[in-house]
N, C-alpha and C positions, 0 to 999 in steps of 0.2 A: 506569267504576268508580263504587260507590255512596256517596260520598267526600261526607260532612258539612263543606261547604267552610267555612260561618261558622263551624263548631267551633274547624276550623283556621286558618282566618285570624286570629282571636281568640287562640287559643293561640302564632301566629308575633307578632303583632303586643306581646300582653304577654314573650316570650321576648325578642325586640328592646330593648323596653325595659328588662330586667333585665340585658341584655348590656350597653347604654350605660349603665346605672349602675353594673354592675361594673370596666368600662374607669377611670370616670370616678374612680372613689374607686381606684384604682390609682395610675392619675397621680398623686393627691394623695399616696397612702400611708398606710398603715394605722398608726394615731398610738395608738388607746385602744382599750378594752373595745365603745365605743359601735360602732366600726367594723367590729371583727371578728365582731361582732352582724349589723349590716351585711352586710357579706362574704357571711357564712352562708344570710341570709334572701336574697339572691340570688342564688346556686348553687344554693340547692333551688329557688325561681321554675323557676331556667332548665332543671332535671332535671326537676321538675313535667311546664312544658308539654313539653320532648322525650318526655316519656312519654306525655302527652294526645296528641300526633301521631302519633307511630308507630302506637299503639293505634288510630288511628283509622284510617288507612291501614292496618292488620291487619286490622280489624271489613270495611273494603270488600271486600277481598281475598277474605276468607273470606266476606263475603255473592254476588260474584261468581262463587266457585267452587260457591258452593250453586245458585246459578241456572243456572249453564248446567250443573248435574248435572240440574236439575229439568226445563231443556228439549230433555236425552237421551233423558228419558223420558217426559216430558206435550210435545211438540213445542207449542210457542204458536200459534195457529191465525193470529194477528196476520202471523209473518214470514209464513208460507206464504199468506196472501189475496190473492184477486184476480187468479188464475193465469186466464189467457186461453181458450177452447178450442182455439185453435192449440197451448197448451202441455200438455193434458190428452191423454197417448197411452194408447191400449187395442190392444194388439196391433203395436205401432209405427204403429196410426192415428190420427191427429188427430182429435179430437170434434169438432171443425167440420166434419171431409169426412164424416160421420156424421151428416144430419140426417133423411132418410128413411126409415127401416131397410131401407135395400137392402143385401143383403148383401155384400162385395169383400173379398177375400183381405187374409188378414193380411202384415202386412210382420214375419214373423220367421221368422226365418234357422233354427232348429232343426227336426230332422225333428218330422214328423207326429204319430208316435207318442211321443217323450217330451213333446210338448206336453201329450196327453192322457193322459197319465200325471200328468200335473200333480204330479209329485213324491211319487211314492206315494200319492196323493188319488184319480184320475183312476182310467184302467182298467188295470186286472192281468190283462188280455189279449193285449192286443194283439202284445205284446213278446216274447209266451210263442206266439204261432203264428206262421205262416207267414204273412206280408202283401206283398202287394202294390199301390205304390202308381200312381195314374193323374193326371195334368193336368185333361182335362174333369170335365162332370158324371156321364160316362159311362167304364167299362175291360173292361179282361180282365184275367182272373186265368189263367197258364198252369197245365195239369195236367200234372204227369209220369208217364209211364207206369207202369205194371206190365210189366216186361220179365221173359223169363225166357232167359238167354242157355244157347247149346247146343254142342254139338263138332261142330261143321262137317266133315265129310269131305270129301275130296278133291274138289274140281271140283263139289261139291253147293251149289247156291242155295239162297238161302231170300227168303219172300217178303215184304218191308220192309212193304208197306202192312197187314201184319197187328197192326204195333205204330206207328198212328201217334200224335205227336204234338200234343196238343188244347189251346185259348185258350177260355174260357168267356166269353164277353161276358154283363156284368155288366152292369145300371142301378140308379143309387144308391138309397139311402134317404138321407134326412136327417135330420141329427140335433140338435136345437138344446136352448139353454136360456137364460134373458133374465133380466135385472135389472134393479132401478129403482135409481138415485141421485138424492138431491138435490143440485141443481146448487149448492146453496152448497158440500157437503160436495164435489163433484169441485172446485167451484174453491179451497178451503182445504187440504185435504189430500192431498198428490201419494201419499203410498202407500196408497191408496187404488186407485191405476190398477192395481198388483199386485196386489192383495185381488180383485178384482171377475175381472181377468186371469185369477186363478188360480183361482177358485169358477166361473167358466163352462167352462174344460178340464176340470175335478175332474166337474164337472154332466154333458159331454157325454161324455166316457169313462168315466164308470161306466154311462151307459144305454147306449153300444156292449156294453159288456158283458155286459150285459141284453138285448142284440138278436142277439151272438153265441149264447147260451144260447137262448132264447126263441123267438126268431125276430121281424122287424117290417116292420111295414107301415105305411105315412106317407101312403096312399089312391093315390099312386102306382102304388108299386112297392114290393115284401116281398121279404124273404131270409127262409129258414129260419132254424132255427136246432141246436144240435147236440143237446137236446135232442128232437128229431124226428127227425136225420139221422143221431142215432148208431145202437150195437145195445144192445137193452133187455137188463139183467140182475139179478142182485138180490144181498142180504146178509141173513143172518140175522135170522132175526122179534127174536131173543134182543139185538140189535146187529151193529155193524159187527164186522168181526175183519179179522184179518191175513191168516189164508187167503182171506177174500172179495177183500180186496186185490190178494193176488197172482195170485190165478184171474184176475182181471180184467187184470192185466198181463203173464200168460202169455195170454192172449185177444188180445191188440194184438200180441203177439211173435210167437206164430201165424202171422197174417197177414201178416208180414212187415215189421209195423212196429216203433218202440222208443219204449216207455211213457216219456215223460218228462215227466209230471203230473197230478198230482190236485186236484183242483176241488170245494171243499164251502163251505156257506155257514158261516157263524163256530160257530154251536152244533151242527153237524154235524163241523165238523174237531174242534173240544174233545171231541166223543164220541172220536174217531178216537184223539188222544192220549192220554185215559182209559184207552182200553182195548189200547190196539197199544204194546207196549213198547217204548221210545224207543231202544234198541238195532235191534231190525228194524224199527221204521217209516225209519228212515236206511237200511235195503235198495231202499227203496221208492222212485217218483219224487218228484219235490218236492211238496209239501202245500200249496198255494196257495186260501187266504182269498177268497171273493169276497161281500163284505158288499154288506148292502138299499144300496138307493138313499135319498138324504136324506127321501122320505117313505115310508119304510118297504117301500117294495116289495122283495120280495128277488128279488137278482139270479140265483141260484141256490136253488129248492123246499128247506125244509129237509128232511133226510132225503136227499135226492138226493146221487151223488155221481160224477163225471167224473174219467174216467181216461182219456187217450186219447195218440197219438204227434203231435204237434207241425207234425211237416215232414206230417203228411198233413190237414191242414184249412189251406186256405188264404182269405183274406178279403182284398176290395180296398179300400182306404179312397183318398181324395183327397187330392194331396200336398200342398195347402196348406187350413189352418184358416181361417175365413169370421167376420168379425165385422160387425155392423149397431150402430146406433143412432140414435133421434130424441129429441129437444125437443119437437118440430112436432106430433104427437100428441095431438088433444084431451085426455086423461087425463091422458099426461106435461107439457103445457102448463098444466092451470089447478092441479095439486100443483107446480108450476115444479122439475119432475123430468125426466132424461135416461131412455129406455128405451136399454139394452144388450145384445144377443144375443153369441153365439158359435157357430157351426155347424160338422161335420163330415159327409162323404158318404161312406158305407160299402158299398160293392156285392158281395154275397152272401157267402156261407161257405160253401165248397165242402168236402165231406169226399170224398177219392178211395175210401177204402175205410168202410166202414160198422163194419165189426169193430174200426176201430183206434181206435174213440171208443165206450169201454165207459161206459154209464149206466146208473147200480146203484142199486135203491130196494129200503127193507125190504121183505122178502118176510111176505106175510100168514101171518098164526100159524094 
């Protein structure tokens, strides 16, 4: 407590002595005017200083409560100093087993994909298709058939190997994104380890979703992407409409699929809203945002727009997320800064049917 001790020791110590002179002239007895004078001027002493203390233990009290109100909200960089790299976790790993940027699986316990969703930040992908995930750096994504079942007659065969069963063996792409810290500010400020946490999942899931769209290549190995894999279609020179809409979602129905979404980048859904009356655009499948990447690249052409059935595009991703960092790094060594990664492995996007991933650009006037 921030307690002005001499205030109050001064204020107990003359309180003390107004108490033993008002004992003392007790004893004796108040005789005259002179004393009740007396009396008087040391009751108020003794109410004086009770009032100079209490006051003053109220003034700590309340400078107290200002202070740890102020370090709810400005944390003091003071308590939190000098945190160890054994105690600075990125992904549940230690900064010290992090000094070469070799990449090793994260220790957290959450699937894959809401990692990289990073809470709405990340990709508005993944979650919305069909994913399958694999261990290695390599998987299969299984296809399900196209079956068309018939009325069997009596004692009639049929021949199974006409509808068989297919695994696509996929090789990753990788998908990374890095950051610097100053090692003062990792070792002062522990939420700091979520900030960095959660800007490398937000980084690497919105460029998956950029490489489901697009298609990508890491000098490796490339997936398409469903802009190439879908079927080309269009909407009116004049704008989108509602018929264009739903043409495109009787087009995936068609085929046997069930349209459940639409994919535009932000100032192509706001056309969408503008002009599709909010009564029947809720006929429609969900209207699903997929904004540029933080330097502007957008993840989705504007003007473009995806419509497609869900369970028929399937993607492999890797079932645990990859974090690296070093010190050790001449650059990150002489600014005495950590370098930080986060990695994911994505292996292909298989679309089984081509019709059920309608991609619609305005049609030339």
């Amino acid at each position: 407590m921030n307690l002005n001790a001499n205030a109050v020791a001064d204020s107990l110590h003359a309180r003390e002595g107004a108490v033993r002179g008002l004992e003392e002239l007790t004893k004796r007895g108040i005789r005259s005017a002179v004393d009740r004078q007396r009396e008087s001027l040391l009751l108020d002493t003794i109410k004086r200083h009770d009032t100079a203390v209490r006051e003053a233990v109220e003034e700590a009290a309340r400078a107290d409560e200002m202070d740890q109100r102020t370090l709810s909200l400005y944390p003091s960089l003071v308590t939190h100093a000098q945190r160890s790299r054994d105690q600075v976790l990125i992904y549940g790993r230690k900064l010290s087993e992090l000094r070469s940027l070799d990449f090793v699986d994260a220790e957290d316990t959450r699937p894959v994909d809401l990692i990289l969703s990073a809470g709405g930040r990340g990709s508005r992908l993944i979650d919305r298709l069909t994913s399958f995930t694999f261990d290695k750096a390599n998987g299969y994504i299984p296809v399900t058939p196209a079956l068309t079942a018939f009325v069997q007659p009596r004692n009639a065969a049929q021949a199974a190997s006409e509808a068989p069963v297919q695994s696509i063996f996929v090789r990753s792409v990788k998908v990374s994104a890095i950051v610097s810290a100053s090692n003062e500010s990792l070792s002062d400020v522990p939420t700091q380890d979520d900030s960095i946490r959660d800007a490398l999942a937000a980084a690497v899931g919105q460029r998956i979703d950029h490489a489901v769209m697009n298609g990508a290549n890491d000098g490796d190995h490339a997936v398409t992407g469903l802009l190439a894999d879908g079927t080309a279609g269009t909407y009116p020179a004049a704008g989108v409409s509602y018929d264009a809409l739903a043409d495109a979602v009787a087009r995936v129905e068609t085929s046997g699929g069930i349209a459940t979404g639409i994919f535009a980048h932000p100032k192509t859904a706001a056309a969408i809203r503008k002009t599709v009356d909010a009564a029947r655009l809720s006929q429609l499948p969900e209207l699903t945002v997929l904004p540029p990447l933080a330097d502007g690249t957008p993840t989705l052409p504007e003007g473009t727009i995806v419509v497609l059935d869900a369970a028929s595009v399937a993607m492999g991703i890797r079932k645990a997320f990859e974090v690296a960092g070093t010190d050790t790094m001449e650059e990150a060594f002489k600014h005495d800064q950590t370098f930080i990664a986060g990695r994911a492995r994505i292996g292909g996007v298989h679309v089984s049917n081509a019709a059920r991933v309608q991609v619609l650009t305005k049609a030339v006037a």
